[in-house]
N, C-alpha and C positions, 0 to 999 in steps of 0.2 A: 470361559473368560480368555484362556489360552488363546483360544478360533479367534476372538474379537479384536486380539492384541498382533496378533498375527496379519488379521486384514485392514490393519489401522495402520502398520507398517508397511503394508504393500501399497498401501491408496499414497500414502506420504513417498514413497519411493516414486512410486510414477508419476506425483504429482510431480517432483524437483528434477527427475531425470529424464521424465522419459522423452522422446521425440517421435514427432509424426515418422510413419512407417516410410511414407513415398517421399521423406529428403534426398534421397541420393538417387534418382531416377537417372541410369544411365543412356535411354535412347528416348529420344523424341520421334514420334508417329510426324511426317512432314510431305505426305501423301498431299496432293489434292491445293497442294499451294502455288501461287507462281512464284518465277526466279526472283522478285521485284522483295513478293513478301521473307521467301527462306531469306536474303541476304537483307532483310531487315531485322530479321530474328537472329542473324548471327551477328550484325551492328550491336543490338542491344544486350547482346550475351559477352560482346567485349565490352563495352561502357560496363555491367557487372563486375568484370573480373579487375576492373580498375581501382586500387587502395580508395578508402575512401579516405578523405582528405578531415586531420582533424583541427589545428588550430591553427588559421592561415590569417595572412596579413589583411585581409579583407575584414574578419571578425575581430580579430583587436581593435583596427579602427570604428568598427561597429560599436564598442565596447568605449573608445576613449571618447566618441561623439556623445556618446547618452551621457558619460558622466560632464563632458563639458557643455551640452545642454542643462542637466541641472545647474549646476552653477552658473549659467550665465542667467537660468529663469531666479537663481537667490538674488543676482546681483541686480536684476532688473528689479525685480521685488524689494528689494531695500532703496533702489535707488528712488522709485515710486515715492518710497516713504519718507524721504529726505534722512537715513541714517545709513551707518556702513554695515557691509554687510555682515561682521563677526559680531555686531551689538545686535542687528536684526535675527538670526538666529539664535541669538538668546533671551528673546521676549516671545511673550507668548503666540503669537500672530507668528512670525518666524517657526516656531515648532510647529504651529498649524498648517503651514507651509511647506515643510519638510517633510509631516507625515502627508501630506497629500501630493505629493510630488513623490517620495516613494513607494507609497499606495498605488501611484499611480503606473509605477514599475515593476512592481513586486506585488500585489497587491492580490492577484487572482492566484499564482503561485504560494503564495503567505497562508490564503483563506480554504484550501484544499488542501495543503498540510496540517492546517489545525483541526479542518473538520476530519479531515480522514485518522488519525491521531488519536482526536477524541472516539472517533467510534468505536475504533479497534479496543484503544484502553479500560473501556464501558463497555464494549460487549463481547469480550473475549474473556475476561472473568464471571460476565453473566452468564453466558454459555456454558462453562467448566462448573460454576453450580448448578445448572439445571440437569446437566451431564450426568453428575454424580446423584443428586437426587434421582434423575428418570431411570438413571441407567445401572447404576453401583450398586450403590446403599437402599435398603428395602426399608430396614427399619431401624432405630434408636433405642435402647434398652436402659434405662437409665435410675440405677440403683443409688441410694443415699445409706450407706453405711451408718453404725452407733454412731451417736456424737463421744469423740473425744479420744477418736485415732486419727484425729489431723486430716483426713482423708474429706472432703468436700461431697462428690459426686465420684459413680464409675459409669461410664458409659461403653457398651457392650454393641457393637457394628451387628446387622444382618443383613448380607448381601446376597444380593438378585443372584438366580439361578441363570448361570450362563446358555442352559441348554434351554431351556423358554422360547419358545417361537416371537414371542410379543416383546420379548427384551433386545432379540436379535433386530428385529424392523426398527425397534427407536433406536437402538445404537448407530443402522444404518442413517435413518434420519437425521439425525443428530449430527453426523460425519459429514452430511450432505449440508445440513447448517453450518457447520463450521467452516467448511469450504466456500460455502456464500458469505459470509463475514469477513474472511479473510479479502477474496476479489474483492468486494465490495468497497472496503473499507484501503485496501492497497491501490483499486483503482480510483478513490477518489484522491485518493495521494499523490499523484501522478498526474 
């Protein structure tokens, strides 16, 4: 059990830390190119080194357009309907509106948070009991004491032998699954 707790730390270690070996490659092989190409190789290795740029006045006004695109799709939409537009959003047509017009913003982002959310919350507890069943706990011992020492039930654990060849493949298994749940479920979040 030791071995198995040991290599469930090591997999989670290099899962969070670790990094490809060849990131800091410090020569490039540039044999066999013309002048034309290496000084196009070294263009695009400055354009790299350049900050990247994060919140510029270009995307706020990206940001202040969409929101006054809605609002002028409420105002047309009410005006359609001969009412103003703060009574129009609070009838139901209005709400219908609103969610489709934010649906229609937000909407793909909204639906791959939920679904990836729900899967994790559902199958990451279903995992951790199948875990413990295939992998833990062997069997349930379950004694009923006299009546009338208060005592209900005792139940008695008997746990899988860690040196077992067939305990060690499901656990690996098992580790292998939990790793695909996770991607899975993180990439569709994303």
């Amino acid at each position: 059990m030791k071995a198995m707790m040991v290599s469930f730390m090591l997999m989670v270690a290099l899962l969070f830390v670790g990094r490809p070996a060849l990131a800091n490659v410090d020569g490039v092989d540039l044999h066999g190119l013309t002048e034309a190409q290496k000084a196009q190789l070294v263009q695009q290795a400055e354009e790299m080194k350049a900050p990247k740029e994060g919140v510029t006045a270009q995307k706020v006004n990206e940001w202040v357009d969409l929101g006054k695109n809605v609002a002028i799709a409420f105002t047309s939409a009410a005006k359609e309907l001969g009412i103003a537009a703060d009574a129009f959003l609070n009838s139901n047509t209005g709400k219908l509106t609103a969610a489709l017009i934010i649906w229609k913003v937000l909407g793909q982002d909204v639906l791959h948070f939920i679904i990836g959310g729900t899967l994790l919350v559902v199958l990451i507890p279903m995992w951790a009991h199948y875990f413990r069943r295939l992998c833990v706990v062997q069997t349930v011992k379950i004694t009923y004491p006299e009546k009338g020492k208060g005592v209900r039930k005792i139940k008695e654990y008997v746990y899988m032998n860690g040196d077992d060849d067939t305990v060690q493949v499901i656990r690996w298994i098992m580790l292998v699954v939990l790793a695909l749940v996770l991607v899975v479920g993180l990439a569709i979040m994303i």
